[in-house]
Each structure stands twice: as C-alpha cells, then as structure tokens.
C-alpha positions, 0 to 999 in steps of 0.5 A: 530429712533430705540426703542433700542441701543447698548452700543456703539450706547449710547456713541455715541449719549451722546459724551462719551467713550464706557468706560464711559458706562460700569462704569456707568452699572458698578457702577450706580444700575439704570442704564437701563437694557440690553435685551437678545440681550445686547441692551438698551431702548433708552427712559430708557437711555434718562431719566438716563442721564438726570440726569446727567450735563455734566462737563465744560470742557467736553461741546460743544461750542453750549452748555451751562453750565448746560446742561445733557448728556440727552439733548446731547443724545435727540438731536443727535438722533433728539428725544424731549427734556423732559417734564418741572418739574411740578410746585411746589404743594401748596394743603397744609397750611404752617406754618399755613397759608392756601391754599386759602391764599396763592392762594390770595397772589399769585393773588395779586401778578399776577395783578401788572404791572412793576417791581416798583408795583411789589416790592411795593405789595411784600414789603407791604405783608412782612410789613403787616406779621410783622404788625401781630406780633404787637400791631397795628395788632388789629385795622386792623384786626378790619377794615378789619372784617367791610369789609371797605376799604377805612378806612382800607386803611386810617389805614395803610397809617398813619401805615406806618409813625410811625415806618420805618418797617411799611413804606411798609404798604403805598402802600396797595392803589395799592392792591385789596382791595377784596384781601386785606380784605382775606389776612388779614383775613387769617394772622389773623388766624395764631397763635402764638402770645403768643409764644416767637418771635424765636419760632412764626410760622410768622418766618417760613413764612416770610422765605417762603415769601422771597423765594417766591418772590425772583424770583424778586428782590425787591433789587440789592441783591440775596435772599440767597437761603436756601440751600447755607446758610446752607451750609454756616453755616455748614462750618463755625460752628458758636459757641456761643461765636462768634462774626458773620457779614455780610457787605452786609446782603439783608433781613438777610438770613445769619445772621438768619442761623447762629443764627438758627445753633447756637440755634440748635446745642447748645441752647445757646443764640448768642453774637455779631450780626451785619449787613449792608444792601446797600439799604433802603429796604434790611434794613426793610427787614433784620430787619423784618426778624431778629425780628420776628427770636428774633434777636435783631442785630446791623443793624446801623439803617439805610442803609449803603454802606461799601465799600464807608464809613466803618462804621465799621473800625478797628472793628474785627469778628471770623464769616463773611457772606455775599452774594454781588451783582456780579459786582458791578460797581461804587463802590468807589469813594475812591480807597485809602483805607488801605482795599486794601492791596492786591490790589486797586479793578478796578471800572467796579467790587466790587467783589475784594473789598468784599473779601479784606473788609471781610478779612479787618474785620476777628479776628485772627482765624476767617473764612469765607464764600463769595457767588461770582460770577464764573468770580471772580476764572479766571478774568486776569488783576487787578483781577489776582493779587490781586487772586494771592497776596490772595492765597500767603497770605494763606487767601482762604481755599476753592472755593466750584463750586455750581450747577447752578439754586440755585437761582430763579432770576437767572440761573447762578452758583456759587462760595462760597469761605471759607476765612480765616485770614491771617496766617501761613498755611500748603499752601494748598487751598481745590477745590470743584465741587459740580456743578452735585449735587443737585435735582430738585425743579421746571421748572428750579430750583434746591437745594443742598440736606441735604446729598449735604450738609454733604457730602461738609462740611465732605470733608472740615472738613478732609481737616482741619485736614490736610488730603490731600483730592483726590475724583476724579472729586469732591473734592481736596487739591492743594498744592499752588506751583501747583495752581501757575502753573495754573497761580492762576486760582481757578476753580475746574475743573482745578485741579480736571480733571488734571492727578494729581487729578486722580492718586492714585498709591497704589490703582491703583496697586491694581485695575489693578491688580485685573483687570487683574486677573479678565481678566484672569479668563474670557479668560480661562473660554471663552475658556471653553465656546468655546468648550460647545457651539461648542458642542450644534451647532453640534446637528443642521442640517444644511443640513436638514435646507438648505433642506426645502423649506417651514415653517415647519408644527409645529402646532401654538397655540395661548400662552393662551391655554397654559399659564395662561396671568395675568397683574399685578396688578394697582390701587389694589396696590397702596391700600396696604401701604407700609412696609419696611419689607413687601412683595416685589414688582418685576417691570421692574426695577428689571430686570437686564441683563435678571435676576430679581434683589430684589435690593431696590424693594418696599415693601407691607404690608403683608396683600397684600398676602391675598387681592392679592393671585393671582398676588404671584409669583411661581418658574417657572414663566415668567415674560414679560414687557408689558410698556414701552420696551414691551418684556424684561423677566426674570424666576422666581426662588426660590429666587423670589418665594412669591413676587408680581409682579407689574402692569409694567409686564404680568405673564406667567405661562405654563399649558400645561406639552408639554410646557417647561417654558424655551423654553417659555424664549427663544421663547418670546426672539426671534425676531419674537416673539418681532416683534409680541409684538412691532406690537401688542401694543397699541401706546400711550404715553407709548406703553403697550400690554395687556394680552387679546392682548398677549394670541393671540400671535402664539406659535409653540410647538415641542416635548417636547426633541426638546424644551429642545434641543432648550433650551440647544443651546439657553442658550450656546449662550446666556451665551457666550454673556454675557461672551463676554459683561464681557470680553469687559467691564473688557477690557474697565475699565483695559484700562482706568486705564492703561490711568491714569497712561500715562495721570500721567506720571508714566508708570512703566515697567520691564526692 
C-alpha cells in the first residue's frame, strides 16, 4: 500500500464524495497537509478520520453504529485498525483517597467469581464509605488497627441490621480480609468529618465509585453517567422553587444533579425531592448517595415499582428525571390505567409506560427529561400510536440523538427526550443528532464534553424562544405537519438529512454567488498563468535533452558540505515550560499546502532562546520532516524568522554561496531525492531519517544562473498545480450547493 494518496484516492477509500474531501481540507484546520505533489500520508488521513463517525444513514450493511471513516479507510485499503485507548491513568489520589487505595478496591474487585459476589463486594465498599460518614465508624476503625479480622468481621456483620443502609456491611465474609484491614485503613484517612454533609469529600467519592462500578450492574438500572445527567440538568434549569422527581431514581444520580445545579447556579437551598428506586439496592444506594450529598429526599422508605402501584397518583412536579430499564418486560399486571391515556403500552416493553406516567406526573408548565432507548423514535404497531397521540398532544419538546458508549455497561446509544405538559404550543419538536459529539475516556468509552454540553443546550434554549433552528446535519425544529409525513418517526437523521434541513435560500444566494465569482477569478487568472509557464518551458532544450545519451557530468556533493543539517531538538524541549505568549514552536503540523502555517503552533517560555539559540530559526531556512512522512519541506520567511523548530523536522541551511536555498526546495522535492529519503530511513514504528544519515544524500549543483533557471521553471509549475487544485475544489463546493438546490426542489432559471 502506498505511504501517500491522492485527494480522490482518499474519498475512495472512506466511501465519500470528492466533495466531502475538499470541505473537510476547506473548513477542518488539521486536516492532513498536501506534499509538493498535491498527495497525502496515507497514516496522517487515517488517524483524522478517525475521529470522525460515520452518520447512520450513511453506514454499510456490514457496519455498525458508531463506526469512524477511519475504520472504513483502514479496512478498504487492508491497513490495521488503530491501537486501543490506553487505560484510564490512576497515579493520583482522588478526592482524598490515595493510589494504593484504590489499586486495593481494584484487587478486591478482580478476585470475585460471578456476577452475585461481584454486586456483593461492590454494595459492601459503598455501605462501608457511608459507614465512614457515621457514628459506627470508630469501633471499626478501631478493630481494623488491631488488625483483627474475625472480630472486625463479627462488628460488621451485627452493623449490618441495625439500619437498612448498613445492610451491605454483611458480606465483608467474602472480602480478603488483608484487603479489607488497607481499605479501611485508607477510608479512615480521608477527611472531612467535620465539614458539612454537602461539602464531605466522601460525596465526590461515592460519585467516582458508582462510576467505577458501573461497568457492572448491581441493578436492572444504568448508572446514569455524569455527562447525561448534565445535560439533562442543563436543559431543564431546575430553580429553587421546583419541585423535581424521578419515578425510577437507581443510585440517585439524577436527583443529586439537579440539587448540585441548583446549589451551583443559585445557592439557595432545593424544595421538594422525591425518588423511586425498583429494587431493594437501587434504594440504599439512592439513599447512600443523597445522604452523603446533604439531601434529605423522600425515597418512600423502601423500594417501589411505580408503574404496577402509583404510589404517587394525583400528585404533580415542575421537574421530572429519570433514566428507566429499556425494554421493560412484564411490567404490569393492570393494563387499565387512567395513565394510559394516549395508549394501553404493549407488555414485551415499559418504555411507553415510562414517558405516559412522566407526563401523568408533570405540573402545568413543567418539563422534563427521559433517557430511552433509540427503538422508542421508530418501534410500529402499539408504539407508533401512542408516539403519534404524544407529538399531536404537543407534549415531546426535543429528541436529542446522543453518542454511543456513554455508558461503561453497555455500548448502545441513546436517546434523551425532553417533555413537556400537555399544552397549547407553536406545534414544532426540536431533533438533535449529537451522536459524532463526544471525545474518548478509554478502550471503548466516550463522554460529552463541557462545550458538548453548552453547545446542545444553547440550540434548545433558541429553540424556546421560538427560533426556528437549521444547523445542518446537527440540529432542527420540525414543524409537526412534516414529522406526520414521516409517519411520526422521531429519529433525527430523518429530518436533519432531508433536503429541507439543508436549504437556506438567502445563504445559499449568497454562497453561490461568491462561489462563482471566485470561479471567475481563477479561469482568468489560469489563463494568465497559462501564457508565464509556457514562457518558462520555452527556455528547456528538448533537443539538447533527446540528445544525451548519458547522466550529465554535474558534479555530486554530499548535502552536508554544503548546508549546515541540524535536528530539532527533543527532550531539551520538553524542559521549557510552556507560554502562551512565548516563542513559538514550528512541527509537521504547521505545514500546509507546502507553506509553514503559525496557526495554534505551541509556544515556549522565551528562556528557550537563550537554552536553545541554535535551533531559532532564519529567513532562508529549509526546513524537511524527518518522521513520520519523511521529505515534506517548507522555506523559512520573514514571518517565520525567530521561531523554534521542533524534534519532527531537520533544519537545512546553505552555506555554500553556489547553492541557492530555493533550487535546495525544489531538489529535495523531486522524486529522486524523496526516493533517496524513503530508501535511507530507519524503519520502525514511525520511519525517521536522521541528520547524520540526510547529509549524505548527493546533491547535484549547476551553476548558480542554471539553479535560478531551475527555480523559475519549478515554481511556474508548482503554482499552476495549486492553481489547478483551487479550481477543482471552488468547482467541486459550487456543484455541491447547486445540488442543494435540486435535492430542495427549488432551481430557479431565467426565462
């Protein structure tokens, strides 16, 4: 397989439009650079589209949801698939408890055997950290420093009666008793006992805890993972005034979100707080969680399933949050329910159920926020109808597409849906396809970043106000007359791929007009072009050249008697702290198109021009990679001048005045020269040539007039390329918009 790829070659491999390529050079800073050929690395493109999903309406039958153009592009060209994320890094404490502490939990979670002893040892950790937080913490940290097991043992087992949140203390039988004594040990380090509940560092750590375990459940429920909960908190704004509920709470997540954005945004203390857990452990755990959050919340002391006894009917909430199982089966034995009133849910699935007793429980005014399952926006039969009874009673605000692996126990997507009490509206519903969102947070996990986050809710608070939002591919209000053409579908990419989502007339105008003019520009200036390159051909013999039957006696150096070869610099630099306003350091990734781009380049203390005078750069420098794609170079200018030059690139600067520092560009361009480079490398993981290896390399030197001739024929070339390169992405994004405007059905002509 080749190291490089055309444009072409690139939408090709990643099955997408040559047009798709030239907005992503067009609009995406980091996208690969282009060598003097106009080609790109083929690892460079990999590693971009990596990052990049591929949408759901644009995924082979082969391919799952999810799946990066980086995976497609590896595996039509026969490459390997990236290397895994690293594992999360632990080296340091948190919230007060330390390494060796964790690395202790960790091991006693690794040594049970089943998914029952594996839920036991996890429920004991989080009863012993609430333990911590109480009067009984004394006596067992008093057992464990006379390091006696069996009594300590005994103590936690007669713990465990005394009060239902304790009960998790009685399988401390099934913990290594070595691990149990440092575990304790460590919880009794922590700190913060005199502090007020809300503020106790143990908060923060039951929340890493729950996140931790979450890869197994303990429950039927999903942990609710951080990132969804605040952005479902965000969305909905809880005030102090509000009353909040959630019918399904599992450990509380939700309900502790909406009280920590309440103490957050306006430090003022929460009204009403009710939960109900499904299961005797999402209970303690819910309770555990809000208690050492200084909550104190009506939980209904004990477990309840809602949708078999409503515990709560007739009963009414302004905020409502809650993450249910998907699916649900069984659910009812009462399929009678005045909460049914948009539709009796089937049996094989509570999801209908869920949204019906939300909405059953909503205050006139009051919103809220569903996690669901993705099957819940396109399930037919029952389903359909009820979907179609809610969107005409104008109760769903929003569907909001999330990315998939959120959650560590599952890999699935999801959907949230924001609710609303049934009421008179402007009949619109707001789609969302946050799915390419998100960065990575291990092998398989992702989370929606803070930005993610602010960027969803601002689109949902315009939304609000009435403003027909139109992000093309992102976002979209949809009028309900159009989502009843859809059969009252609610999948976002529905609605965000048709014509309609990309059609914005005025803009389009005013593109195409642009477009077109810039079009115009280019043939005339091609044109122009056209006669100075014909004019630098003219100056080659032909003749001469058909005449020789030999390589011409020039005579060969060897580049470092004639240019000073220095690498840049490696672990000196990573001694120079950083400075935003410092001296700024040039790699490979500041070549673009063949020019050095500054860009976002990083920046060094200016101490680094005393510590490392030799690797500043001059006007007039060449500068070569030497990792990676091995050959790619650029001039020094002006503008460039003073800047460091990073361990990525070798610096070559002529010291011989026979030697034109731009007949060097064009020498080290051609593909011989590249040849030489590609042969001369060292071949390990990342190829890199060396400056003791690069001064070898033959350079011939014709008289200085000929390396100017040279230079002049060279760069003619060179800039009708990119002339030619413009000309065919200007053509490529006219076309596209033109193709908006057939895929809208709106092509006006003149008569």
């Amino acid at each position: 397989m080749t190291d490089q790829l055309s444009a072409s070659e690139i939408a090709r491999a990643a099955g997408v439009g040559r047009a798709a390529v030239s907005n992503w050079r067009e609009r995406d800073v980091d996208f690969p650079a282009a060598s003097h050929a106009g080609r790109f690395s083929t690892s460079e493109v990999a590693a971009w589209l990596d990052k990049r999903r591929i949408p759901r309406n644009a995924l082979r039958e082969d391919e799952a949801e999810g799946t990066s153009y980086g995976h497609r592009f590896r595996r039509t060209l026969g490459l390997a698939d990236r290397e895994p994320a690293p594992a999360r890094h632990r080296g340091q404490a948190r919230h007060g408890l330390t390494a060796k502490v964790w690395q202790l939990i960790g091991e006693g979670l690794r040594e049970q055997r089943g998914a029952a002893t594996t839920a036991n040892y996890q429920e004991f950790i989080l009863a012993l950290l609430y333990a911590r937080e109480n009067d009984v913490w004394q006596p067992i940290r008093e057992q464990a420093d006379h390091a006696d097991h069996d009594s300590l043992a005994t103590l936690l087992a007669e713990l465990s009666i005394t009060d239902p949140l304790f009960s998790g203390l009685r399988f401390s039988s099934e913990v290594n008793p070595h691990l149990l004594t440092g575990i304790v040990d460590g919880l009794n380090e922590l700190g913060g006992a005199e502090q007020p509940a809300a503020d106790r560092r143990a908060a923060g750590l039951l929340d890493d805890l729950l996140n931790e375990f979450s890869s197994f459940r303990m429950t039927n429920e999903f942990h609710t993972p951080r990132s969804i909960v605040e952005l479902a908190v965000s969305a909905l704004g809880p005030t102090d005034s509000d009353t909040v509920y959630d019918p399904c709470c599992g450990n509380g997540a939700l309900l502790v979100g909406a009280i920590e954005h309440v103490r957050r945004h306006l430090n003022k203390p929460r009204r009403e707080i009710t939960g109900r857990a499904l299961s005797p452990v999402s209970w303690r755990l819910a309770s555990m969680n809000l208690a050492l959050h200084g909550i104190e919340p009506d939980l209904g002391g004990g477990a309840h399933d809602v949708l078999r006894r409503d515990m709560d009917r007739g009963r009414k909430f302004d905020v409502i949050m809650t993450n249910p199982p998907f699916a649900m089966r069984d659910w009812t034995d009462q399929p009678h329910d005045p909460r049914w009133r948009y539709g009796t849910p089937p049996r094989s699935s509570a999801n209908f159920a869920w949204m019906q007793h939300v909405l059953d429980k909503l205050a006139p005014g009051g919103r809220a926020a569903v996690v669901m399952a993705p099957a819940a926006s396109f399930a037919g039969g029952v389903e359909a109808r009820i979907r179609r009874r809610l969107v005409d009673a104008r109760t769903v605000a929003a569907v909001i597409e999330l990315p998939a692996g959120l959650f560590r126990a599952t890999g699935i997507p999801v959907h949230l849906w924001l609710l609303r009490a049934p009421a008179e509206s402007d009949g619109r519903v707001l789609l969302i396809s946050a799915k390419n969102l998100g960065r990575a947070a291990g092998r398989s996990l992702h989370e929606l970043a803070d930005s993610d986050i602010a960027k969803i809710v601002a689109i949902h608070q315009q939304h609000q106000l009435g403003v027909n939002v139109l992000e093309p591919g992102f976002a979209r209000s949809v009028d309900v007359a159009e989502i009843c053409q859809q059969n009252y579908q609610l999948q976002p990419g529905i609605y965000l791929s048709s014509p309609q989502a990309r059609f914005r007339p005025a803009k389009l105008a005013i593109t195409v007009a642009e477009q077109r003019q810039q079009l115009s520009a280019l043939t005339r200036h091609a044109a122009e072009l056209k006669d100075l390159v014909a004019r630098q051909l003219d100056r080659i013999d032909p003749d001469g050249l058909a005449s020789r039957n030999s390589r011409p006696t020039l005579r060969a150096v060897p580049l470092g008697e004639v240019c000073d070869v220095l690498a840049g610099p490696s672990g000196m630099l990573r001694e120079i702290p950083a400075d935003e306003h410092g001296i700024p350091v040039l790699t490979p990734r500041s070549l673009r198109r063949n020019r050095l781009v500054l860009g976002k380049s990083e920046r060094v203390d200016p101490i680094a021009r005393e510590r490392l005078a030799r690797y500043i750069l001059e006007a007039g420098d060449v500068l070569c990679s030497r990792t990676g794609t091995i050959g790619r170079t650029a001039l020094v200018t002006a503008e460039h001048q003073g800047a460091l030059f990073g361990p990525g690139f070798l610096r070559l600067r002529p010291h011989w005045p026979e030697l034109s520092n731009h007949y060097l560009l064009h020498y080290l361009a051609a593909e011989w020269a590249q040849d030489w480079m590609d042969e001369h490398c060292a071949r390990t993981t990342i190829p890199s040539l060396s400056a003791k290896t690069m001064r070898q390399l033959p350079i011939w030197l014709p008289p200085l007039d000929q390396q100017e001739a040279i230079t002049e024929i060279m760069s003619s070339l060179d800039e009708q390329l990119a002339l030619q390169d413009e000309v065919a992405d200007t053509t490529e994004r006219l076309k596209h918009h033109l193709g908006l405007l057939i895929g809208a059905g709106d092509f006006p002509l003149r008569d």
